[in-house]
TITOR-410416 format. One record per residue (C-alpha): residue number from 0; residue in three letters; x, y, z. Coordinates in pm, 1 decimal. Each point is the difference from the previous one (the first is absolute). Layout:
<zases>
resi:resn:c1:c2:c3
NUM:ALA:X:Y:Z $
...
</zases>
This chain:
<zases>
resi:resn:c1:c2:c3
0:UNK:698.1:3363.1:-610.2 $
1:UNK:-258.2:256.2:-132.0 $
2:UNK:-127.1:-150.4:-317.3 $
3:UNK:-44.9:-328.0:229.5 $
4:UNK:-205.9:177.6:270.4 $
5:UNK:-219.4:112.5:-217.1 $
6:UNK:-4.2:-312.0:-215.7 $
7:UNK:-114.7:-157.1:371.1 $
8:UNK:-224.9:261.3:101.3 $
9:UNK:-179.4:-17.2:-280.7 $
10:UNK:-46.5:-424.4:-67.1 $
11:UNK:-56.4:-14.7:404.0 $
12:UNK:-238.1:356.8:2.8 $
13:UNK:192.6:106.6:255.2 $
14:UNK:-22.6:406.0:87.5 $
15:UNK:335.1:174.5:-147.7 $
16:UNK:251.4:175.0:243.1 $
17:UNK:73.7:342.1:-213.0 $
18:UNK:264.2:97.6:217.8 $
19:UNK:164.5:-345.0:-4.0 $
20:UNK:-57.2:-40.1:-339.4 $
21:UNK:167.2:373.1:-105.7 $
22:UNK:272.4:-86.9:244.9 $
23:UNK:108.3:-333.5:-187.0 $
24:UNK:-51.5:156.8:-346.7 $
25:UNK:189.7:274.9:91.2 $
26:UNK:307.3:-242.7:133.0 $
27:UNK:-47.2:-194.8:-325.7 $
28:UNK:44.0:320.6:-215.5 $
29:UNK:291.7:95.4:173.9 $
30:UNK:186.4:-354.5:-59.6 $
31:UNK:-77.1:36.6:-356.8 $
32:UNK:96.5:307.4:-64.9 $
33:UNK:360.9:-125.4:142.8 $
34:UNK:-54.5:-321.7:-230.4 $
35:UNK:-46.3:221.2:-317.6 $
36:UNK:288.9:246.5:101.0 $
37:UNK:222.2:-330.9:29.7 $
38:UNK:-129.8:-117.1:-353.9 $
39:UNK:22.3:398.1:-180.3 $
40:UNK:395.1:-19.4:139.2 $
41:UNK:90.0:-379.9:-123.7 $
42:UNK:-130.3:73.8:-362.1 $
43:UNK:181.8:296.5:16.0 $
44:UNK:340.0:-79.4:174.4 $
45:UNK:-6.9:-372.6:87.3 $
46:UNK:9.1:-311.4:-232.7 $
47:UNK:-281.2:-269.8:-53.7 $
48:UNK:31.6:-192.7:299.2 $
49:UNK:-68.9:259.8:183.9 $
50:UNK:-301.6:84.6:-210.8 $
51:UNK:-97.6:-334.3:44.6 $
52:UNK:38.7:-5.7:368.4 $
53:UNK:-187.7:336.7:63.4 $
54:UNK:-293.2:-97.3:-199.1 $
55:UNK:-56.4:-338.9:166.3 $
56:UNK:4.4:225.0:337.2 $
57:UNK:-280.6:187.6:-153.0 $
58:UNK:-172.7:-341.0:-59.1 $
59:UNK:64.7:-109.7:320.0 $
60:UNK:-100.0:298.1:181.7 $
61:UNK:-345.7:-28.6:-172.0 $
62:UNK:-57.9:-338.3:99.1 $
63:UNK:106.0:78.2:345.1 $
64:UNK:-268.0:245.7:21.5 $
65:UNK:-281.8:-228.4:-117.2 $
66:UNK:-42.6:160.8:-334.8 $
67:UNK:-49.7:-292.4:-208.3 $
68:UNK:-56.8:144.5:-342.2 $
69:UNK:313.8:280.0:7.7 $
70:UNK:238.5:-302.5:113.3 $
71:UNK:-96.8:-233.9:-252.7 $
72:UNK:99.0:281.9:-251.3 $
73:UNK:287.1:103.0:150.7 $
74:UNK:144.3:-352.6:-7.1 $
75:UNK:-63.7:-11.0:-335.0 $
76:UNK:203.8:294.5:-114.6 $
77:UNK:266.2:-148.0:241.6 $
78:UNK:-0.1:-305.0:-129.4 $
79:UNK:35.9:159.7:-364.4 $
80:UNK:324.6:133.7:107.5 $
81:UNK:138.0:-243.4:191.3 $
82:UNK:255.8:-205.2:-196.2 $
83:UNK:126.8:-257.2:252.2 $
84:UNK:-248.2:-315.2:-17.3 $
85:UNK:21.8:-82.9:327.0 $
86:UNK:-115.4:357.9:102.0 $
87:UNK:-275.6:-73.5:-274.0 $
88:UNK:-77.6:-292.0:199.7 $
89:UNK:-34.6:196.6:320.3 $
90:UNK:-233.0:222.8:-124.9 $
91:UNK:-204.7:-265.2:-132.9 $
92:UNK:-14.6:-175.9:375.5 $
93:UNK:-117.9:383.3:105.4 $
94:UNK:-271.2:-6.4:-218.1 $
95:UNK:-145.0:-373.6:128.2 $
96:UNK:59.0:116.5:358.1 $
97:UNK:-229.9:312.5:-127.2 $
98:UNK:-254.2:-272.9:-134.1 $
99:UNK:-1.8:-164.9:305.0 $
100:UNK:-80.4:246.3:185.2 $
101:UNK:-282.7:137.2:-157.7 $
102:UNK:-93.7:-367.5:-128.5 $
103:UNK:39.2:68.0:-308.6 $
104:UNK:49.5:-332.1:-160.9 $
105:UNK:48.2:170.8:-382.3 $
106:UNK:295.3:184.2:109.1 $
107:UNK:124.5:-279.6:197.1 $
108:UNK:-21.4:-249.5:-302.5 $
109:UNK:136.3:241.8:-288.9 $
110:UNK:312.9:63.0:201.9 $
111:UNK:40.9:-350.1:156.5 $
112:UNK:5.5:-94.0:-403.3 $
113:UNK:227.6:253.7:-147.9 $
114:UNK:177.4:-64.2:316.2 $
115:UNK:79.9:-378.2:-92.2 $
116:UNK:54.3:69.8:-363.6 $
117:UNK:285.2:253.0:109.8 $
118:UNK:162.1:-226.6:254.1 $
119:UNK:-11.0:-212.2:-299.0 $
120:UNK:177.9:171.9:-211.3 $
121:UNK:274.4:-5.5:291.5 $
122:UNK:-97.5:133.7:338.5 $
123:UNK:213.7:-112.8:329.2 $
124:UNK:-62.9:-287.6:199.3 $
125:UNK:-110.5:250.8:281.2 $
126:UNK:-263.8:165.3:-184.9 $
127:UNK:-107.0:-312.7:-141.2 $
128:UNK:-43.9:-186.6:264.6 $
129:UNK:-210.2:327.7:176.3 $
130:UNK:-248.1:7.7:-275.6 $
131:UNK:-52.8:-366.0:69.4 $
132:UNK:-149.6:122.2:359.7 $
133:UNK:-179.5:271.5:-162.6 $
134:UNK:-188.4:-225.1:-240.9 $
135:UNK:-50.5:-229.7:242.8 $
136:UNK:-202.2:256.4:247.6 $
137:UNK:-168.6:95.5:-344.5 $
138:UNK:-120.4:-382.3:-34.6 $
139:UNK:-113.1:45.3:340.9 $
140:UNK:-220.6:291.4:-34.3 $
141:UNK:-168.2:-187.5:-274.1 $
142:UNK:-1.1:-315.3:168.5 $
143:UNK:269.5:-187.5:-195.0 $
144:UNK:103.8:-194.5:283.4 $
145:UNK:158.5:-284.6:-194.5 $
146:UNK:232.5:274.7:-186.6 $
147:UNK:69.2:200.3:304.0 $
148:UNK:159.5:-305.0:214.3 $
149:UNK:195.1:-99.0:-285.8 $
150:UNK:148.8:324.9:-30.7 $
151:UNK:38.8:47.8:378.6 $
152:UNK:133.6:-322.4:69.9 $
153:UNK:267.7:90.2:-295.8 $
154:UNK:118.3:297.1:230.0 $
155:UNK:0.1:-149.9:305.2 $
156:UNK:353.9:29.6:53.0 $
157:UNK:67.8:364.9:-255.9 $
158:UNK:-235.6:212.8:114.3 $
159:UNK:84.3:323.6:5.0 $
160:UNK:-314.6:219.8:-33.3 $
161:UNK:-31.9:197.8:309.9 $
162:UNK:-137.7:300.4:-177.6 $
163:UNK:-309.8:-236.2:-97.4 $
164:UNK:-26.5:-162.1:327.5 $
165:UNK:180.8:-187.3:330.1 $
166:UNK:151.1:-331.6:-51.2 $
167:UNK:-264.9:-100.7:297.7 $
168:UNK:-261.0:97.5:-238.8 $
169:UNK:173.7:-159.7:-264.3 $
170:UNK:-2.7:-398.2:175.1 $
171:UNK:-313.0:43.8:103.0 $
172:UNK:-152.4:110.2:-349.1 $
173:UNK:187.2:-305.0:-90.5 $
174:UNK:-135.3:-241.7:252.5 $
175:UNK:-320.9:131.1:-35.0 $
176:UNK:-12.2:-29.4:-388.6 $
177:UNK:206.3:-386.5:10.5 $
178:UNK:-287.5:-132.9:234.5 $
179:UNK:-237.1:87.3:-233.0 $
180:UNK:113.3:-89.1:-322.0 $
181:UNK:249.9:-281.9:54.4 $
182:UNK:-9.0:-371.7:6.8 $
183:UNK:69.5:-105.2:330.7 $
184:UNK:330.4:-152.7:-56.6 $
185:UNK:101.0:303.6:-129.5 $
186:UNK:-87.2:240.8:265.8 $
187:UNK:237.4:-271.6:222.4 $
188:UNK:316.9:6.2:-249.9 $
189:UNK:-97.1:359.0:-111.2 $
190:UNK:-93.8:185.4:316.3 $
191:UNK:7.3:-193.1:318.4 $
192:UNK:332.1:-117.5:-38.7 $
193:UNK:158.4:301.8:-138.7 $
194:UNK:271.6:199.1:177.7 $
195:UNK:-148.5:339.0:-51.5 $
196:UNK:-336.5:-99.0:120.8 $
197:UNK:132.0:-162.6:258.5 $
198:UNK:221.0:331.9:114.2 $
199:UNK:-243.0:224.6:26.8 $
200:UNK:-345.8:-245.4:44.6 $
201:UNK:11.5:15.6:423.5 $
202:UNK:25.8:361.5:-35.4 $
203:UNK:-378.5:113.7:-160.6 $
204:UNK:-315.1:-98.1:199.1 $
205:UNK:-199.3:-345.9:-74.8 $
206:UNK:190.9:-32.0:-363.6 $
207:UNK:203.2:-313.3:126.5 $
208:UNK:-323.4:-148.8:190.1 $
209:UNK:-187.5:59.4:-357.1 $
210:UNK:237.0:-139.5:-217.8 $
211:UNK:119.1:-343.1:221.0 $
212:UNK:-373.7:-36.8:145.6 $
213:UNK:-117.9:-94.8:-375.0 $
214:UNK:281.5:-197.6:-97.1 $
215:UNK:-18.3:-184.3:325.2 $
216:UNK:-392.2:-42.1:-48.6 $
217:UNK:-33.0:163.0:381.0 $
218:UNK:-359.6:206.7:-195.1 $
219:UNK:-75.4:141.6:347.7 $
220:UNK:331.9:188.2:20.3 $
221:UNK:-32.4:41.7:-355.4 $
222:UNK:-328.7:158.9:16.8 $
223:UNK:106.2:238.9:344.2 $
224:UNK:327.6:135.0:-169.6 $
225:UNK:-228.2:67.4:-366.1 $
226:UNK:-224.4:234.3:190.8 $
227:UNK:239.6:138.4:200.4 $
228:UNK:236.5:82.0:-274.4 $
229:UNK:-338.6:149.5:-185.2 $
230:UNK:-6.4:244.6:271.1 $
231:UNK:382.2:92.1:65.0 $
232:UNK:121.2:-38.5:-404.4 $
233:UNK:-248.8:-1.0:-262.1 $
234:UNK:-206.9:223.3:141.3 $
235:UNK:318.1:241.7:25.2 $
236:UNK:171.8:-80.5:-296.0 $
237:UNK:-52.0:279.8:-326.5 $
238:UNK:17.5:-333.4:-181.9 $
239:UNK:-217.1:-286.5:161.8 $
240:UNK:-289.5:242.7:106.6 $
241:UNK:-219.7:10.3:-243.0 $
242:UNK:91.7:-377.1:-78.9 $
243:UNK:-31.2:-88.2:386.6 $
244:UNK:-365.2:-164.4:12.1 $
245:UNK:92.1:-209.1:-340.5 $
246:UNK:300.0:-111.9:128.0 $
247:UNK:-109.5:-105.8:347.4 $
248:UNK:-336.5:-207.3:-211.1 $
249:UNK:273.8:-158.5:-201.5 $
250:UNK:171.5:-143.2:269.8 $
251:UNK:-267.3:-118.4:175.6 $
252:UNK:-86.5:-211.0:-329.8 $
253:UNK:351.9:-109.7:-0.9 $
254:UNK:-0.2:-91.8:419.8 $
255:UNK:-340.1:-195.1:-53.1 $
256:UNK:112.5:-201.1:-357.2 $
257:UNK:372.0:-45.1:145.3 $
258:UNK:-196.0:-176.9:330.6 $
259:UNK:-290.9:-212.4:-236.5 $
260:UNK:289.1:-135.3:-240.6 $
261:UNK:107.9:-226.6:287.4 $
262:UNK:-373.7:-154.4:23.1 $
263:UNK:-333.9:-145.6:-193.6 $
264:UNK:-225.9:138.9:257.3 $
265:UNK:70.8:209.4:366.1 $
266:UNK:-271.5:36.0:260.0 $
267:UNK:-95.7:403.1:-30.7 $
268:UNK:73.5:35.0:417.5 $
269:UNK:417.3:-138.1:-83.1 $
270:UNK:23.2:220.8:-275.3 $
271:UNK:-148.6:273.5:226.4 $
272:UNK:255.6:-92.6:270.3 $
273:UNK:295.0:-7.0:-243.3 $
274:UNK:-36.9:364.3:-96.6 $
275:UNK:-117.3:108.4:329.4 $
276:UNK:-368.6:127.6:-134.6 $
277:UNK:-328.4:-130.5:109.8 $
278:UNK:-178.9:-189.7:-201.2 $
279:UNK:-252.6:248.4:-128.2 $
280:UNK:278.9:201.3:-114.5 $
281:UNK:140.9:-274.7:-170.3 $
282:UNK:-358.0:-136.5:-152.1 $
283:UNK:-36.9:367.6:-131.4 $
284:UNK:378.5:48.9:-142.7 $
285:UNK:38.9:-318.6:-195.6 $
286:UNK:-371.5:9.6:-125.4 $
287:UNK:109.3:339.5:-180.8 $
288:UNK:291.2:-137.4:-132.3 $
289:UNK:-199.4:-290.3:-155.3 $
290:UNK:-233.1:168.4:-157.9 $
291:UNK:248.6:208.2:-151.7 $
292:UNK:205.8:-325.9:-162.1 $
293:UNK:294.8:33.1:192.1 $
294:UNK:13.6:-262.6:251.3 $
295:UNK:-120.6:-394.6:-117.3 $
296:UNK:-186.0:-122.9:306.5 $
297:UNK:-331.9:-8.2:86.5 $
298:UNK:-153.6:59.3:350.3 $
299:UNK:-256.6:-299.7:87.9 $
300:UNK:-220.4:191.1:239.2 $
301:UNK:-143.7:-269.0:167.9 $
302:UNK:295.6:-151.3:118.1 $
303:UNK:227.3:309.3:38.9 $
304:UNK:252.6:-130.1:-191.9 $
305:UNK:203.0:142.3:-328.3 $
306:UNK:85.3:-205.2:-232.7 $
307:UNK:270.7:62.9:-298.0 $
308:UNK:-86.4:-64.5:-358.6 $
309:UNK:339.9:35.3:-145.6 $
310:UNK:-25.4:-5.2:-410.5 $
311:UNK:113.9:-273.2:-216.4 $
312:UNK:312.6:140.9:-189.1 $
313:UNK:-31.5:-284.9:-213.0 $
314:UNK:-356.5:39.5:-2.5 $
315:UNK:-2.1:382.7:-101.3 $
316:UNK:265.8:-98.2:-238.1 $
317:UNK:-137.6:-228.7:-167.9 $
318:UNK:-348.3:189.3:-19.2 $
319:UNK:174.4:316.4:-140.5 $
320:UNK:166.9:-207.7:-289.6 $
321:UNK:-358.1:-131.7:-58.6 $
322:UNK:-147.2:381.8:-25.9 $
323:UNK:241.3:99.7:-227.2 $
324:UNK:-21.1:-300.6:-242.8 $
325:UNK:-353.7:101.2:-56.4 $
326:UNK:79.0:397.6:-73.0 $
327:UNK:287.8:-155.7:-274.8 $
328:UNK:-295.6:-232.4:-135.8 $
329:UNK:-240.4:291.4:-26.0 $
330:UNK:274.2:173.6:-184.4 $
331:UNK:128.1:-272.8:-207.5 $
332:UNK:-431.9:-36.9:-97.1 $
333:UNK:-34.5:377.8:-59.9 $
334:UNK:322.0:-11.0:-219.4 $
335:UNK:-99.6:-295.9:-236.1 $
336:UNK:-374.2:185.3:-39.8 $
337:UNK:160.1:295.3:-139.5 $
338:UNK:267.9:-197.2:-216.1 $
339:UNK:-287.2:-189.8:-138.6 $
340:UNK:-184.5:334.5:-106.5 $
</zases>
């Protein structure tokens, strides 16, 4: 892990350990050394698979030891020689698990792509249905929600990507990203009732007490098991954390519009007792979310009360269609002025 040590010493300005530092780069020239002795004798003795096999060793040996650059390369030259496509495919999920660990979303989205245009062309249903998990923690780390659940939900019952992550990991990346993005219905038929949710749900902190407590409407629950799984997941998770304080905002919205669909107007002091908050904290939340266009209420002060201003579909409709008859009229003018001329 020399390259890496440094490559932390340096972004955290942390004082290097020489000795340490020798010691590991003297370990890492010693594998190596074997690695290129095992390469020199398959080109000379062996046949290609072998080549093939010692020089993704190389790769992987440089990736073990947190040298980014060298393992990218060395994949590449692997991957060059490698005939079998679903060993092409492997090397591809090497380099994404190399982009996701030093968040580099390029690398992760070139090889996610030539990745699905390969399993295209005829990749296994195993490999195909592990890039599906690997583009769907790429939609995460770019706040795709919507496409990440799909794609989770769709490997709810094949997932086999251990290297990436656990299948714990997996359901709750998938309960997380479902209450989020779906309809509610859908996180019912879609998550809440499914068998692999189910299997698994009792066994990771808060995530079953999060994902029933909204469904059920219970918003104090709801609200306890959001921050507590802020703390014990997101906060933990290489994927969520730097998503963690959008994510928890989001939901919030979603708590306090799922709770003021049901109503015209709610007292501020029930809404405060329904999510457990006092009242200031609840004058202070929603009046930041109003300003901001995403919740239609408005908070009447005087009479601590919200009330919801849901918008006329109709309505908008109907003004929309008005709007763009007048930019096809101011066309349609424009037009005949110039055909005239």
């Amino acid at each position: 892990m020399a390259p890496f040590y440094e490559l932390i010493c340096e972004e955290q300005g942390w004082p290097v350990d020489t000795e340490l530092l020798n010691h590991m780069k003297k370990e890492n020239e010693e594998a190596l050394k074997k690695l290129d002795e095992r390469l020199k004798d398959a080109e000379e003795n062996l046949g290609e698979t072998e080549i093939s096999d010692t020089l993704l060793a190389r790769a992987e040996h440089f990736a073990k030891i947190g040298d980014k650059e060298k393992s990218l390369t060395a994949y590449r030259v692997a991957f060059e020689k490698t005939v079998a496509l679903g060993s092409r495919l492997d090397i591809l999920f090497a380099n994404i698990r190399t982009g996701f660990f030093y968040r580099d979303n390029d690398i992760v989205s070139r090889n996610i792509e030539k990745a699905r245009s390969m399993i295209e062309e005829g990749g296994d249903w195993d490999r195909r249905n592990r890039l599906k998990v690997y583009e769907g923690a790429y939609l995460m780390t770019i706040r795709n929600f919507k496409g990440a659940a799909d794609l989770f939900i769709a490997t709810l019952s094949t997932f086999t990507s251990t290297e990436l992550m656990e299948y714990k990991d997996f359901v709750t990346y998938a309960v997380l990203s479902s209450v989020l993005a779906l309809k509610r219905v859908d996180i019912k038929n879609k998550v809440i009732d499914s068998p692999e949710v189910l299997e698994v749900l009792h066994e990771i902190p808060h995530l079953e007490d999060y994902l029933r407590s909204l469904y059920a409407g219970d918003y104090q629950k709801f609200f306890v098991s959001l921050a507590a799984l802020e703390t014990s997941a997101m906060k933990r998770s290489w994927v969520l954390f730097p998503h963690y304080r959008y994510y928890v905002r989001e939901m919030r919205i979603r708590g306090y519009a799922q709770l003021l669909e049901s109503y015209r107007s709610l007292t501020m002091q029930s809404m405060a007792h329904s999510f457990g908050v006092s009242e200031e904290f609840i004058d202070k939340d929603l009046s930041k979310f109003i300003s901001a266009g995403r919740l239609n209420c408005v908070i009447d002060k005087v009479n601590g009360i919200v009330e919801t201003n849901r918008p006329d579909a109709k309505n908008a409709q109907y003004q929309q269609t008005i709007k763009q008859g007048d930019i096809l009229l101011n066309r349609v003018q424009k037009l005949s002025r110039v055909i005239n001329v």
